[in-house]
Every structure is written in C-alpha cells, then in structure tokens.
C-alpha positions as CSV (number, residue, x, y, z in Angstrom):
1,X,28.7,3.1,-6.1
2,X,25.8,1.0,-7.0
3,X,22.3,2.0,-6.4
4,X,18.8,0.8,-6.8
5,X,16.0,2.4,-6.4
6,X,12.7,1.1,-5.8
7,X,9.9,2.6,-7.9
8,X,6.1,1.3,-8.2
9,X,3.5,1.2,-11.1
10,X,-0.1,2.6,-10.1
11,X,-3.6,3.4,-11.7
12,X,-3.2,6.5,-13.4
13,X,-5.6,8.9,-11.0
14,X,-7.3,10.8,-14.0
15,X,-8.3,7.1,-15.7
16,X,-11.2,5.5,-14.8
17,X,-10.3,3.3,-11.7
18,X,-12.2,0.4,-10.0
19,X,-11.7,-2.9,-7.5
20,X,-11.5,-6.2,-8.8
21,X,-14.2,-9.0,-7.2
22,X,-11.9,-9.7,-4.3
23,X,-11.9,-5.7,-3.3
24,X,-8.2,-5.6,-4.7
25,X,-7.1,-2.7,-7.1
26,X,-7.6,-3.7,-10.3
27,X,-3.7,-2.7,-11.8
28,X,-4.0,-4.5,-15.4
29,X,-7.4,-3.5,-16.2
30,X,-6.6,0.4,-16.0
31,X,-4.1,3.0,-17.7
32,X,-1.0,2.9,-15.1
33,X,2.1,4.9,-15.0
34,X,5.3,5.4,-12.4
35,X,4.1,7.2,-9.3
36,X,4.8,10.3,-9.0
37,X,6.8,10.0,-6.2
38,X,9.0,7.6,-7.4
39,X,10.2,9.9,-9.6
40,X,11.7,12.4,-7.4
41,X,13.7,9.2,-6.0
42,X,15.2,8.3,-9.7
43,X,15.6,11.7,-9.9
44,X,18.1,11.7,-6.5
45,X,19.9,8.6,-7.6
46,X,20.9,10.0,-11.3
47,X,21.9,13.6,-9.5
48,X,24.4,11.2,-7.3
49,X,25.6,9.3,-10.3
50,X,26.0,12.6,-11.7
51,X,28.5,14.2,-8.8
52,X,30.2,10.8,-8.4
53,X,30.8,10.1,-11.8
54,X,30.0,6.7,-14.6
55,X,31.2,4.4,-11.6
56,X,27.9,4.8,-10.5
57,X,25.1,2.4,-11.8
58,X,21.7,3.0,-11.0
59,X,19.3,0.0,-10.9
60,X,15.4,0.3,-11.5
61,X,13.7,-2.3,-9.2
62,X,9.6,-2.8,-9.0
63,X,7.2,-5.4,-8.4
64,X,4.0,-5.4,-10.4
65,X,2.2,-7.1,-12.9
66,X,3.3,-7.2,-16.8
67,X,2.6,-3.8,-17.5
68,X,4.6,-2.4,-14.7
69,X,7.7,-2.5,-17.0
70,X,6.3,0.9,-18.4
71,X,7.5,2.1,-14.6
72,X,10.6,0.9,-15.2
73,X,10.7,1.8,-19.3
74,X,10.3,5.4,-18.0
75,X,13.3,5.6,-15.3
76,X,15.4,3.9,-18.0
77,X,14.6,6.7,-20.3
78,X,15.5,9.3,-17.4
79,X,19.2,7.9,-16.9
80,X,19.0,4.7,-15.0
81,X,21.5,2.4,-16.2
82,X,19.4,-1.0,-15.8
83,X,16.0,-2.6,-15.0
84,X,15.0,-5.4,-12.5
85,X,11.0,-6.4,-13.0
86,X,9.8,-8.9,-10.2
87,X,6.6,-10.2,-11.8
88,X,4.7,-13.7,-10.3
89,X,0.7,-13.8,-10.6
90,X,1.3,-15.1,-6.9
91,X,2.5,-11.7,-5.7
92,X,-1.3,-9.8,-6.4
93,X,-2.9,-8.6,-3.2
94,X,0.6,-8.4,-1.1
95,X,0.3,-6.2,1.2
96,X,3.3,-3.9,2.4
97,X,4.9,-6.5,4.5
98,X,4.8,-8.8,1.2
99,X,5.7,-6.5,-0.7
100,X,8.8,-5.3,1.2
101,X,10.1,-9.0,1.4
102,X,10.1,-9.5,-2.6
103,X,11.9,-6.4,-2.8
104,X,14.0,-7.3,-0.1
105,X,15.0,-10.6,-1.5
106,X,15.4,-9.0,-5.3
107,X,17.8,-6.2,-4.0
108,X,20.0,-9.1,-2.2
109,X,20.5,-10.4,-5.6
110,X,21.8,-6.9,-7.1
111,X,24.8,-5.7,-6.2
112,X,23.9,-2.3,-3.8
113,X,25.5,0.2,-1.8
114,X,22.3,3.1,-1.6
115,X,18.8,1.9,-1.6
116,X,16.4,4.8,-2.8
117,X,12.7,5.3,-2.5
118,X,10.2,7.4,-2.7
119,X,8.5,8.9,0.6
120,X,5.5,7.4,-0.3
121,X,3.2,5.6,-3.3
122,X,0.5,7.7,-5.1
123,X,-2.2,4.5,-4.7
124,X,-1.5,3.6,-0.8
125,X,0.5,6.4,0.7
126,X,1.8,4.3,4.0
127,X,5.0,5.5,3.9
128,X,6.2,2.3,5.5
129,X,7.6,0.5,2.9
130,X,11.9,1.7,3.2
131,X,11.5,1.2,6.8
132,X,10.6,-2.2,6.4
133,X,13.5,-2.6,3.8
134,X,16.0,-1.0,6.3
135,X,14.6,-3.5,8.5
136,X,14.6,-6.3,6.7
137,X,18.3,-5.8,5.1
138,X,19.4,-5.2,8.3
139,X,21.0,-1.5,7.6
140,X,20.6,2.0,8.6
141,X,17.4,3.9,6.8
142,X,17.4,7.9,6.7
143,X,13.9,9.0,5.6
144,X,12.0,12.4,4.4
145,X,15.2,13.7,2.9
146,X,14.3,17.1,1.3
147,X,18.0,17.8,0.2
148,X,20.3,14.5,0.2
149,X,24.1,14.8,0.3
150,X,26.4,12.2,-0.4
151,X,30.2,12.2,0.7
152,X,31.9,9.4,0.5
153,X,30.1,6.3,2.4
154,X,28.0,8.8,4.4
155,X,24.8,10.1,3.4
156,X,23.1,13.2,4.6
157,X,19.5,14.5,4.3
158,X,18.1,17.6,5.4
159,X,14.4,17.0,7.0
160,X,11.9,18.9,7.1
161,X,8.9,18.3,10.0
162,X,6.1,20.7,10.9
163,X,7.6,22.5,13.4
164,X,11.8,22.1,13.0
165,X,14.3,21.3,10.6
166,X,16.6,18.2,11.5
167,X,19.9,16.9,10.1
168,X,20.4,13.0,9.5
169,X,23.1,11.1,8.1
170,X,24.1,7.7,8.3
171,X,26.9,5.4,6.3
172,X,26.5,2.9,3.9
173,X,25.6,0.3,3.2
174,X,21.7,1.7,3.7
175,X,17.8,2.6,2.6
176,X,16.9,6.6,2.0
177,X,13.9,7.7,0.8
178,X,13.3,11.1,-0.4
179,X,10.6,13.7,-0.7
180,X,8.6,15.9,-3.3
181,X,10.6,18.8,-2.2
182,X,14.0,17.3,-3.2
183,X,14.2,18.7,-6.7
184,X,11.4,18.4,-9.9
185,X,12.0,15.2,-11.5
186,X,13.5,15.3,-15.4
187,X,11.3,14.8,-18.4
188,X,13.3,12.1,-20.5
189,X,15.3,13.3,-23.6
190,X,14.8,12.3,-27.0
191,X,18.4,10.7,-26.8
192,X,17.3,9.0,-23.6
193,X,14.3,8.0,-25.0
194,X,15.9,6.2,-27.7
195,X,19.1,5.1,-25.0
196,X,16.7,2.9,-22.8
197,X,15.8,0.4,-25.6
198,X,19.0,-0.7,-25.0
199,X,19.3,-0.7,-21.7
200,X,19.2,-4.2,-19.7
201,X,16.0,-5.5,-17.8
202,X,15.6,-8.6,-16.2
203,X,12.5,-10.3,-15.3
204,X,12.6,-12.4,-12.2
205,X,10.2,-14.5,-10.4
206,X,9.0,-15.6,-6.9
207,X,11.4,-18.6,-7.1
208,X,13.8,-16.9,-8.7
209,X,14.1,-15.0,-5.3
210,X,13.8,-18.3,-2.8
211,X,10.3,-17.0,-1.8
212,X,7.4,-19.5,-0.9
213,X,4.6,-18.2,-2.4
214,X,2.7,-18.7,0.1
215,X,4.8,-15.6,1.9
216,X,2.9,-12.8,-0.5
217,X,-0.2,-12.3,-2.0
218,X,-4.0,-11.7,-0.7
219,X,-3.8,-14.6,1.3
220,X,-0.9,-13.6,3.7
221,X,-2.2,-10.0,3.7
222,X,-2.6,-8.9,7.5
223,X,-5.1,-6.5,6.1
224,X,-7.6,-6.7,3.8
225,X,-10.6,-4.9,2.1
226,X,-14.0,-5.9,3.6
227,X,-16.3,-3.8,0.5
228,X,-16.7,-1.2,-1.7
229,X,-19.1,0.6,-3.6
230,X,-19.0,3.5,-6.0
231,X,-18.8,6.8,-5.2
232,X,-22.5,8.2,-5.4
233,X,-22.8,10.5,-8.3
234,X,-22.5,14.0,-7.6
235,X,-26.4,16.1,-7.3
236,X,-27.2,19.1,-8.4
237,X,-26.2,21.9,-5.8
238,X,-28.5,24.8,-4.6
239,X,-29.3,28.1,-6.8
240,X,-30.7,31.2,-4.2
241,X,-31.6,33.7,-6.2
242,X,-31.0,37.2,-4.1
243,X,-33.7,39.1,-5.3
244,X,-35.0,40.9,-2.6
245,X,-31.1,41.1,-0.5
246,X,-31.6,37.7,1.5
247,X,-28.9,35.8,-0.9
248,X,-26.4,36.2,2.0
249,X,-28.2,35.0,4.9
250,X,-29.0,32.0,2.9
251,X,-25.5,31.3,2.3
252,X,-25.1,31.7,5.9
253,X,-28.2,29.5,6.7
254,X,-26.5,26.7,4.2
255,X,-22.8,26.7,5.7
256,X,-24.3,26.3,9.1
257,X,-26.1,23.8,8.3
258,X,-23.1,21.8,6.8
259,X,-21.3,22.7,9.7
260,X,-19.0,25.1,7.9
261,X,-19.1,27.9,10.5
C-alpha cells in the first residue's frame, strides 16, 4: 500500500506572531513547526504501515515556503519513508481552494492508495481541506476518524459526534482524515533521528505540477483579510480590598457588570 499524507507547517503559537503588509500570515518571518494535528495523521499512517508490513511506503506531502521542509524533516524522523515539498513564491496567500488544488495535483504525481490528513490545521482550523481533496481526486473521503481500521482495500473509522457514535468505512482508493483522539503521536528516536537524513525529498514546483499560477496565491483567494491591528495590551485588573465584609458583593457587582451572571 502506498500512502501519503498531507501535513502543514505553521507559526509556532508560543513565538511572537504577526501579519505581513498585505494582512497575510507572515510564515518565514516567525519560528514554525508541523501542526499539531498533523501529527496524529503521520502518526495513523506509520501504525498502518506497521500492521501491513515494509510494503507500505508512507509519503510526507506539504506545501509551504522554504522552511516548511522542517514539517516534513520531522515526519521523516517519525517513520515516513519519503518527502514531497511543493514550494513556488507564487503559491503565498492561497486560500484552501488553492491550496487543495496544489496538493491535488502533487498527490496525482505520487503513486497513492490512502490519502491521510489531519482534522484540521493549528493556524486556520476550516477543516475543509480532505473534503476538497476527496473532491477534487474524485474518490471517497471518510473524515473525524477517532479509531481507523484498515482491512484490505476497505477502511473503517470510528466517529465520534456530540451526541452519537457512527461507523464509516469506504474502499480504496480514498482521502481520511483523523482526529486528536486517534492515538498520541511518537516523539522521533534517536535512530530515526539520524534515519531521516537519508531519506528522499523532492522539491517540486508550480510547473512542475501543470498549475497556472495564476490558479493560487492572494490573487485568486475567494477570501481575503480586509485589516488588522494588535491585540491591545492587557490593563491592570481590579484589587477590592474586603475590609469591612463587602469583598463579595463587589465581586458580585463586577461579574454583573461583565455580564458573567
């Protein structure tokens, strides 16, 4: 079985984080690393490889600037097999219906049975992106798996909603994406540490993949970022001394004022 999995470099949320002058994320100008919950996806794809055996490959796939091959540096060193970095200074500012073409085209040229992603990115969180990839490929998608099973060419995933639990499955060829409940990610050995500088990565290009770059980018966005401004810094909050036993009702008086109760 061959499969790749879609993972995505963002801003580090404990670094310092700001827009560039077009209200775009700045993503080179600030520490990044591989979301979060992209992790839980390589995670999936190496516990398949795992129960099926060394037939399996496992392919890293992302889309992001130069240093976005630290996102795929780090899957290498938790057991994927190879690496596939779509980089092209026209690709800044795509939104998710950019985005999900480049990765659409790039997954085309590897050879795939299983598409994996993660439920969602730490920086965006729209969630839409495997849909559009199911779309877009033209195969089945089963989404929000909290415990995936793979048997043969059928794949099953436990979901869990709010109020029920519901039972999906599907056959491949097709996209799954899987949650932060389907099993803590593993911390990269030493020996896999030192394994993944040998490991294959490729580099491609918008016109590597056949798309116009007039497809992606800021330009072709369907949304876009009117302004911004800083988040005001935070004040000084109230003191009541209780001295004489009112402390309470002025905690009271404060939440109801805030409309807290």
């Amino acid at each position: 079985m061959n499969i790749v999995v879609c993972v995505k470099y963002v801003p580090d949320a404990t670094a310092d984080r700001h827009f560039e002058a077009d209200n775009t994320v700045d993503r080179v100008g600030v520490d990044g690393l591989l979301s979060e919950l992209d992790e839980y996806a390589v995670e999936q794809a190496l516990q398949v490889k795992e129960k099926l055996g060394d037939d399996t490959t496992v392919t890293v796939l992302t889309v992001g600037p130069d240093d976005a091959a630290d996102a795929v540096l780090k899957a290498l060193q938790m057991g994927a097999d190879k690496g596939v970095h779509v980089c092209d200074e026209a690709i800044a500012g795509s939104d998710a219906l950019a985005t999900s073409l480049v990765l659409a085209e790039a997954i085309r040229k590897i050879e795939h049975d299983l598409v994996v992603c993660g439920m969602a990115s730490t920086d965006a969180g729209m969630s839409v992106v495997p849909a559009m990839l199911s779309e877009r490929l033209g195969v089945p998608q089963v989404t929000f798996g909290s415990e995936i099973t793979v048997e043969g060419s059928t794949v099953t995933i436990r979901r869990d909603g709010d109020t029920a639990t519901e039972t999906v499955e599907a056959t491949l060829p097709l996209v799954l994406s899987v949650t932060d409940q389907s099993g803590e990610a593993r911390y990269p050995s030493f020996k896999g540490i030192m394994a993944a500088k040998k490991k294959p990565v490729e580099t491609w290009s918008l016109s590597d993949l056949g798309v116009d770059a007039e497809a992606v980018g800021l330009s072709a966005a369907w949304t876009a970022v009117e302004g911004t401004e800083a988040r005001p810094p935070r004040t000084a909050g109230e003191i009541v001394t209780d001295e004489d036993g009112s402390g309470a009702k002025a905690l009271v008086d404060f939440l109801a004022s805030k409309k807290f109760i």
